[in-house]
C-alpha positions in Angstrom: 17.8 0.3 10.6 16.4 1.2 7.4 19.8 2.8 5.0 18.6 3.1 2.0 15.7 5.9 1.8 14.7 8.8 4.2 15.1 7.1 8.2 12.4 8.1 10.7 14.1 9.4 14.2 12.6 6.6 15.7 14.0 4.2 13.1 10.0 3.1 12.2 8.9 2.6 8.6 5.3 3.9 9.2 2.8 3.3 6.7 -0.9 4.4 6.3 -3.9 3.2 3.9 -7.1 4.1 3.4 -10.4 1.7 3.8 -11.5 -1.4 2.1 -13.0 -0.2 -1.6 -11.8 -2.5 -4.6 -9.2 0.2 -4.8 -7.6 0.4 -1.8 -7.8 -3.3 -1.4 -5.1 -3.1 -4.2 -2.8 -0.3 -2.3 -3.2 -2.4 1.0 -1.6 -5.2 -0.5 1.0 -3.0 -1.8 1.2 -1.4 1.2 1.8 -4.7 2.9 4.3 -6.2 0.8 6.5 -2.8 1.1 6.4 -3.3 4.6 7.0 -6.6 4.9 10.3 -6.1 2.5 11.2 -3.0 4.6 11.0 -6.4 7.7 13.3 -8.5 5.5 15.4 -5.9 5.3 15.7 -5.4 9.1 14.1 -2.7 9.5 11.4 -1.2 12.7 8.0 -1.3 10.7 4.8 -0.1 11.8 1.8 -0.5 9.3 -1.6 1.3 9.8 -4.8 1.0 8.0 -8.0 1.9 8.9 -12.0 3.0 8.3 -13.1 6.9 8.0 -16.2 7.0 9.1 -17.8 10.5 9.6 -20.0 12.0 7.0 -22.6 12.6 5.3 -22.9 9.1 2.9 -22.3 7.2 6.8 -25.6 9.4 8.1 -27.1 8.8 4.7 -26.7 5.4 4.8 -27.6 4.8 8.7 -30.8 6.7 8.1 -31.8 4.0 5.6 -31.3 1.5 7.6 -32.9 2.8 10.4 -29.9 2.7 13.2 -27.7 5.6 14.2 -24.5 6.5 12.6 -22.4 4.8 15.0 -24.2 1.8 15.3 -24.0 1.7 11.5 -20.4 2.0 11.7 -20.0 -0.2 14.5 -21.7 -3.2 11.8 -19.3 -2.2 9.0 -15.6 -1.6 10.8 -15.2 -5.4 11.4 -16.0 -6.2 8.1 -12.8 -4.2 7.0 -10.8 -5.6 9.5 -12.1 -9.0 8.4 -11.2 -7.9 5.0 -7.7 -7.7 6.1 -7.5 -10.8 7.9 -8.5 -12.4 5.0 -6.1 -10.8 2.3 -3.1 -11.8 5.0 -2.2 -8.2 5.8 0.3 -7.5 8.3 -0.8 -4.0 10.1 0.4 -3.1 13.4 -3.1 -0.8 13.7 -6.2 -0.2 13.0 -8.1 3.1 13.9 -11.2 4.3 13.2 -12.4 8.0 13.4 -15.0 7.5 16.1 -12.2 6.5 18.5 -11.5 9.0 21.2 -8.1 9.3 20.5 -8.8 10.6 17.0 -11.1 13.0 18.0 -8.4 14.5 20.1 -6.4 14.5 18.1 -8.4 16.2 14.9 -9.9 18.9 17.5 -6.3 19.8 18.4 -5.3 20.1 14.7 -8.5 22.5 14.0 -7.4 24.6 16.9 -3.7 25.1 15.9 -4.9 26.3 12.0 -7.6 28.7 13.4 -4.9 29.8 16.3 -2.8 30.0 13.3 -5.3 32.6 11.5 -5.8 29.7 8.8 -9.4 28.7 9.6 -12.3 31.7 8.9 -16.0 31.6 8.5 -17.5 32.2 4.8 -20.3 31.2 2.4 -20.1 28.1 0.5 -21.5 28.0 -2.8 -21.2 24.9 -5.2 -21.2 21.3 -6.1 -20.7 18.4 -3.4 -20.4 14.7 -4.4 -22.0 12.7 -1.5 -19.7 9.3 -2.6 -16.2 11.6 -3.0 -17.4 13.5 0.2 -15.7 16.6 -2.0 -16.5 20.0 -3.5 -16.0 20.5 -6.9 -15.6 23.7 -9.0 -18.0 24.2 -11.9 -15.2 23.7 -14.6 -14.1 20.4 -12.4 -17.5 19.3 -13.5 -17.8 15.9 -16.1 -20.9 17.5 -18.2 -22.2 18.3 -14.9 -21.3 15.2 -13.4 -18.9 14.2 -10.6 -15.7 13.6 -12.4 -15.0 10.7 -10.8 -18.2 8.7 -10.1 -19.7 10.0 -13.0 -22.9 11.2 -11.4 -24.4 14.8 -10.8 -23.5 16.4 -8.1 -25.8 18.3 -5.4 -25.5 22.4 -5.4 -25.2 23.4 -1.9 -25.0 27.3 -0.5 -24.4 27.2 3.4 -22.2 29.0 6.1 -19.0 26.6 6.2 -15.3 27.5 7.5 -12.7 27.6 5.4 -9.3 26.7 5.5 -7.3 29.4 3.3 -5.4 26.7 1.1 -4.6 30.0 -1.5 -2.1 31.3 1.4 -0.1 27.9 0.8 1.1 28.0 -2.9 4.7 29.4 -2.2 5.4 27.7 1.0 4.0 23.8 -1.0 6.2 24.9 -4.2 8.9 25.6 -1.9 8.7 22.5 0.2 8.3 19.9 -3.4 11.6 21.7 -4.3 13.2 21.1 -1.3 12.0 17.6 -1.2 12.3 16.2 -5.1 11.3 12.8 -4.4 8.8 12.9 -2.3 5.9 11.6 -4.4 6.9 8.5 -6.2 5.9 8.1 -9.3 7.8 10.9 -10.7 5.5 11.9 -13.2 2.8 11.9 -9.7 4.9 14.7 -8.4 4.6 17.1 -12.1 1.0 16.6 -11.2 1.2 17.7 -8.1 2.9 20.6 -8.8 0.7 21.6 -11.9 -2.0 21.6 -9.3 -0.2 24.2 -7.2 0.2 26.5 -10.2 -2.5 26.6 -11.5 -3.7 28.7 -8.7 -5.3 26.8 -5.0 -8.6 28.0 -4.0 -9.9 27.8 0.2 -11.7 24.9 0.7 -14.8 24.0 3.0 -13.5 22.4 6.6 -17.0 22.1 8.6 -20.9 21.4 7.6 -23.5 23.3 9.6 -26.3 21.1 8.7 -24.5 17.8 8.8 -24.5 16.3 12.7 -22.5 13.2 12.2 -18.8 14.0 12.9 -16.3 15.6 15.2 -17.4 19.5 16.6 -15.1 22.0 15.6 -13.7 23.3 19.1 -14.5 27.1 18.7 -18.1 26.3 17.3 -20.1 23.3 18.1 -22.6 24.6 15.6 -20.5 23.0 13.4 -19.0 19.3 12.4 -15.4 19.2 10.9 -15.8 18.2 7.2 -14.2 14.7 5.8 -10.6 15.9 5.4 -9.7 17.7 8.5 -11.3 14.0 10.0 -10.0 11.8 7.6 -6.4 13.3 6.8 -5.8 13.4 10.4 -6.1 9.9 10.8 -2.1 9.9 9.5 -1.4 11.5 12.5 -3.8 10.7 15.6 -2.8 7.0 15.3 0.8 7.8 16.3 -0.5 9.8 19.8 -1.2 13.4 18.0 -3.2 14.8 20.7 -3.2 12.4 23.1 1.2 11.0 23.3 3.1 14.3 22.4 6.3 11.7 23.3 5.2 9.1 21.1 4.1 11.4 18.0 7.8 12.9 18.0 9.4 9.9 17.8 7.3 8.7 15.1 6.5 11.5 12.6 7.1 12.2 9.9 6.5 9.1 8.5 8.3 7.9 5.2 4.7 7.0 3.2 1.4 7.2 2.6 -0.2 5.0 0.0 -3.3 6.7 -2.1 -5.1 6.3 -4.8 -4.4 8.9 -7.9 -8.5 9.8 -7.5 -7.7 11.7 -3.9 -3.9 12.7 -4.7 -4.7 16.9 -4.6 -6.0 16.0 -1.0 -3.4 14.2 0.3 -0.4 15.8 -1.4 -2.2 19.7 -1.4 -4.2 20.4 1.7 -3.1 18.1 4.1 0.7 19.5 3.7 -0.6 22.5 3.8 -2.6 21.7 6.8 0.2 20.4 8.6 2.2 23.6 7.9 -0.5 25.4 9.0 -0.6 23.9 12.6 3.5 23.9 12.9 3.6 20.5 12.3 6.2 18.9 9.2 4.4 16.7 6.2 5.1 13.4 5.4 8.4 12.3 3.8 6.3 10.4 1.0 3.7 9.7 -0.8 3.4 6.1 -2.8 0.2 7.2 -5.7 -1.2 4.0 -6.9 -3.3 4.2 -10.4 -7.2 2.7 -10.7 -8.2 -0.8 -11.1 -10.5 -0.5 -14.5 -12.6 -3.2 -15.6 -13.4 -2.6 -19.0 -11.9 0.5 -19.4 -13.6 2.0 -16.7 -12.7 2.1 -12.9 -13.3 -0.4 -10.9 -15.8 1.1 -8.2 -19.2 0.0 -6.4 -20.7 3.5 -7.5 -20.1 2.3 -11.2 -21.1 -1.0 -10.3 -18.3 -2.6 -11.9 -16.7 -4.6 -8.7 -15.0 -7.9 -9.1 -14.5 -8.2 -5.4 -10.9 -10.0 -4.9 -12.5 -11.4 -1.9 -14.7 -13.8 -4.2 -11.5 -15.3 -6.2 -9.6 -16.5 -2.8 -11.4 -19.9 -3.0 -10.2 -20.3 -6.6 -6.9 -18.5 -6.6 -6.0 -18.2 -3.1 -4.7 -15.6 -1.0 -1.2 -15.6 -2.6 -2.5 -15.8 -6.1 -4.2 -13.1 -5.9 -1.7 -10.8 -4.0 0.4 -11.7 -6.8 -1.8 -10.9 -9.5 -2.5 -7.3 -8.1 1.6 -6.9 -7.4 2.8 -8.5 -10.3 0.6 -7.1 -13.0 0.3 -3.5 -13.1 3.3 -1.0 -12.4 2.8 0.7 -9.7 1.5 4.4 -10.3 -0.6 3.3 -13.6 -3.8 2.1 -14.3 -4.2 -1.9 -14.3 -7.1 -3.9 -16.3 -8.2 -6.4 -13.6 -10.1 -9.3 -15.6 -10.4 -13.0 -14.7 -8.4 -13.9 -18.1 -5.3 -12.1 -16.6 -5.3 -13.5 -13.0 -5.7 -16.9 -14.9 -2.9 -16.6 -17.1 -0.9 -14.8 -14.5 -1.1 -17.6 -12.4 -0.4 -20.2 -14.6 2.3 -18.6 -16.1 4.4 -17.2 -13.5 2.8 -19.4 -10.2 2.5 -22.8 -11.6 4.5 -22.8 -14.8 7.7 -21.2 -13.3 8.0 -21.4 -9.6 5.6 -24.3 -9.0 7.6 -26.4 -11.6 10.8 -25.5 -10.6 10.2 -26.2 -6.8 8.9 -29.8 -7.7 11.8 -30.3 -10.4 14.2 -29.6 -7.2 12.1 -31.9 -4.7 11.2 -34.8 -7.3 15.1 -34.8 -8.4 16.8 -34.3 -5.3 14.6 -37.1 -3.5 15.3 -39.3 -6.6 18.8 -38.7 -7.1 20.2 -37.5 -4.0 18.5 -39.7 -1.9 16.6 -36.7 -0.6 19.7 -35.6 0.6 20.1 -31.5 -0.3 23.6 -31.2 -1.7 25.9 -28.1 -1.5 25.9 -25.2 -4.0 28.9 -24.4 -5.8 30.6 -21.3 -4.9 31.8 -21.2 -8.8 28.1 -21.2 -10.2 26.9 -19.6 -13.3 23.5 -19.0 -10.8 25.7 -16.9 -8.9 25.8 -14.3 -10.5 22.1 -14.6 -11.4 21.4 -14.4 -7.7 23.3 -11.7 -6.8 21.4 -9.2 -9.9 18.3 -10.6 -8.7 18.8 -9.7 -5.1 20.3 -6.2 -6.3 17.5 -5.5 -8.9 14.5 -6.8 -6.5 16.1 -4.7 -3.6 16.1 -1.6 -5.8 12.8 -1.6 -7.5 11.0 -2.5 -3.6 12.7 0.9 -2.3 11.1 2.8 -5.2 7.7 1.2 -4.5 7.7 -0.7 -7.5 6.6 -3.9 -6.8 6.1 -5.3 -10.7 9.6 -4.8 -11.3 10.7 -6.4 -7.6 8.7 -9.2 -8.5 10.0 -9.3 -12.4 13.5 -9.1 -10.9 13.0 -12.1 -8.5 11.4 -14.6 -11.6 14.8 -13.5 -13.7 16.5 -15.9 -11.1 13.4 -18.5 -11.1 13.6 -18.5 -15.2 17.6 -19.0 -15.0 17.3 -22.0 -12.5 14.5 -23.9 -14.5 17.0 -22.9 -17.9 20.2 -24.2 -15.5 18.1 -27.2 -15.3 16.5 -28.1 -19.0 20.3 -27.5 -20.3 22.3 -30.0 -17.3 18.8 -32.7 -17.4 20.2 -34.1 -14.3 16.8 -36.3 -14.2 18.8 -38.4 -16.9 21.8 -38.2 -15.1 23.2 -41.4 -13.1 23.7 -40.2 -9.2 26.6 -39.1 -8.5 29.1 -35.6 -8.5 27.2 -34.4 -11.6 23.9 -34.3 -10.3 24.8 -32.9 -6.9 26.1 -29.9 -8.7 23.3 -29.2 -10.4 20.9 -29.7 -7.6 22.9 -27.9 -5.2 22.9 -24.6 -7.4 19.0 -25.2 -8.1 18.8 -25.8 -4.0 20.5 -22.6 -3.5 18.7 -20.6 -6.5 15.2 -21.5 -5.1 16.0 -20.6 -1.3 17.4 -17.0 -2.2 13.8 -16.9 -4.7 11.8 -18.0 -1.5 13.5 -14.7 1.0 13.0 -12.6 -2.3 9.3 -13.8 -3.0 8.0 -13.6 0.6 6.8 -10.6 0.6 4.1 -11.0 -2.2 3.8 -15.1 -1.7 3.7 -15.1 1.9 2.2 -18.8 2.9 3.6 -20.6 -0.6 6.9 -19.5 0.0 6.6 -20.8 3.8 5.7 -24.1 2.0 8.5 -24.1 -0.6 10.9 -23.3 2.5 10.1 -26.2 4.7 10.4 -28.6 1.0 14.0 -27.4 1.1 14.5 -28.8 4.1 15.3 -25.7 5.5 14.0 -24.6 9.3 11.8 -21.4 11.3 10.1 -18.9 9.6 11.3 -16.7 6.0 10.4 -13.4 8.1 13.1 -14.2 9.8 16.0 -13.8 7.4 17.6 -10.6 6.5 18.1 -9.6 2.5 21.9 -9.1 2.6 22.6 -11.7 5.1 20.6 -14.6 4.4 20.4 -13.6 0.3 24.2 -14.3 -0.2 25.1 -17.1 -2.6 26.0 -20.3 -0.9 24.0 -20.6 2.4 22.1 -23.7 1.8 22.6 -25.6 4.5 23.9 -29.3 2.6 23.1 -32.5 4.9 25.8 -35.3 5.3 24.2 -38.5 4.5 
């Protein structure tokens, strides 16, 4: 049972992440690795991703291919999912918005804001970006541009619905202040809440001309509009309209994981949304910065993409989870470049774990007779460990996964230090070298529970080395991180 943050009734660390841009290829991962800490940790995890799939870019893109908008989806979804599989995440589901259960789900969540009084008919008139499926304000405009993607927007004037976001300020100030630490970063939150002040204007829920998406119950003139469908995902996955049971013992959840571009619709109208149907937001929000190339963000619209998909064969997997975990603090910007996975690799991958795990196997074999020896309970790596454990533990629960990872190499650089000052390589076996290599032994297995999470299969590798048996998932941080665990062979 997770201790240390906000505990879901159920006990369930529920997670949920957009689909596969660059961008959210980058929060999956860190999605991924938070869950599989919250695992080593003990802890009831449940991760969900998935693909949104409604709209007008889907039924633009269908129509120039010439298939329907669900066959075109039907071609893409497996793609993501294969996306997944090949990036070694760990989700528990996958849902995509043209599943029955979401519709359910998102028609019930319609009909409890416009029971509410929430939902009413008006004219819409203004600028829609097709890629951000948003509405934007003339002042939100870049030079008449979409902010984001950098291209002009279409001016649209059409009966929409509207859900009356301006009724929400109060009751969204009054919930942030209730709940401090709800968006992490910090400095995510002041921009949430700077949003909120500066005054929230009703924004379009349905399309009367678009035809690919969910009807809104009341009028079936109409198609809900992206995030009524999309937000809702959150909560249709965990039986929101179709397991009433199963949705109370799973919400709220503890995070989300966004990007910074969509944090105003995911921290403003869907808690307002929620609050609106009677139904408690999310405990969290983890905000993740852009990947820029360049200076600029890392998009296909910009046409920018270094797709990590096409560096597997010459990083692999686990070089590149590292890179995106390891690089870039969570929350800011990071410069993706090829230069900076290289260096990042050899520096911290090859340089410093790589060499210390075949210092330990090339010495041990050599001078121990391939015989592990016991650590000493007296170690100066003791200590070493036990900050590393502490400071890696603490930086995962605040969804900082650059500092985890920094944390864990501190012990890595003091082993391969422990080693270059004792040289047991020059050493004549005996008591001397069986010190040494026991508190290296020791050093490297805690490093392999701590690393696990963001070097899944080399850390699997580096385990069975040691000597040691089953699977890293399986140990505990607390229980199997404690100094002096190494399990020393009699010859």
């Amino acid at each position: 049972m997770w201790r240390g943050g906000q505990v879901l009734r159920d006990d369930t660390y529920l997670l949920r992440q957009r689909q596969a841009t660059p961008g959210s290829r980058y929060t999956t991962i860190v999605a991924d690795a938070v869950a599989r800490w919250h695992r080593l940790c003990g802890d009831d995890v449940h991760l969900l991703t998935g693909t949104d799939e409604h709209g007008l870019k889907i039924q633009q893109a269908a129509e120039a291919q010439g298939v329907s908008p669900k066959q075109f989806a039907d071609s893409i979804a497996p793609l993501f999912a294969e996306a997944w599989k090949r990036l070694n995440i760990t989700h528990d589901d996958f849902i995509r918005t043209t599943e029955e259960r979401h519709a359910l789900g998102v028609r019930k969540l319609l009909q409890a804001c416009y029971d509410a009084g929430d939902i009413e008919s008006d004219i819409y008139r203004g600028h829609y970006c097709v890629p951000c499926e948003a509405y934007f304000l003339e002042d939100e405009l870049d030079k008449g541009n979409c902010p984001i993607h950098a291209k002009p927007t279409t001016y649209v004037e059409e009966e929409n619905y509207f859900f009356r976001l301006s009724r929400f300020e109060d009751r969204l100030l009054e919930w942030y202040a209730q709940h401090p630490n709800a968006i992490t970063p910090s400095f995510r939150m002041n921009e949430v809440i700077g949003f909120i002040k500066g005054g929230l204007h009703d924004f379009s829920i349905s399309r009367k001309t678009l035809k690919w998406g969910i009807p809104l119950p009341w009028d079936d003139s109409h198609v809900t509009y992206v995030w009524f469908d999309a937000l809702a995902n959150y909560i249709t996955a965990h039986g929101y309209g179709t397991d009433d049971a199963r949705f109370a013992s799973r919400w709220p959840v503890d995070y989300h994981f966004i990007g910074k571009d969509i944090i105003r619709f995911h921290c403003v109208y869907w808690p307002a949304m929620l609050m609106s149907a009677g139904i408690e937001p999310p405990k969290g929000w983890a905000v993740g910065g852009w990947l820029l190339t360049d200076g600029a963000k890392m998009s296909k619209t910009a046409g920018n993409v270094v797709d990590p998909l096409d560096l597997i064969d010459d990083f692999g997997v686990d070089g590149f989870r590292y890179y995106v975990l390891a690089d870039t603090n969570y929350g800011n910007d990071g410069d993706f470049t090829l230069e900076g996975i290289t260096s990042r690799y050899n520096s911290d991958l090859a340089n410093n774990l790589g060499n210390l795990a075949a210092r330990v196997a090339t010495v041990v074999e050599k001078k121990c007779g391939g015989i592990g020896p016991a650590p000493a309970a007296d170690s100066a790596l003791a200590a070493v460990a036990a900050e590393s454990v502490r400071a890696t533990s603490e930086a995962w629960a605040s969804v900082q996964p650059s500092r985890a990872l920094e944390a864990t190499w501190d012990l890595i650089r003091a082993t391969n230090a422990h080693l270059e000052q004792h040289e047991p390589w020059k050493l004549e076996p005996g008591e001397a070298v069986d010190r040494v290599m026991g508190d290296a032994l020791e050093a490297l297995r805690i490093v392999t529970i701590l690393a696990q999470v963001a070097l899944p299969t080399t850390t699997q590798e580096i385990w069975s080395r040691l000597g040691l048996s089953g699977s890293i998932a399986d140990m505990r941080v607390g229980r199997d991180t404690a100094w002096g665990l190494y399990p020393a062979a009699s010859p």
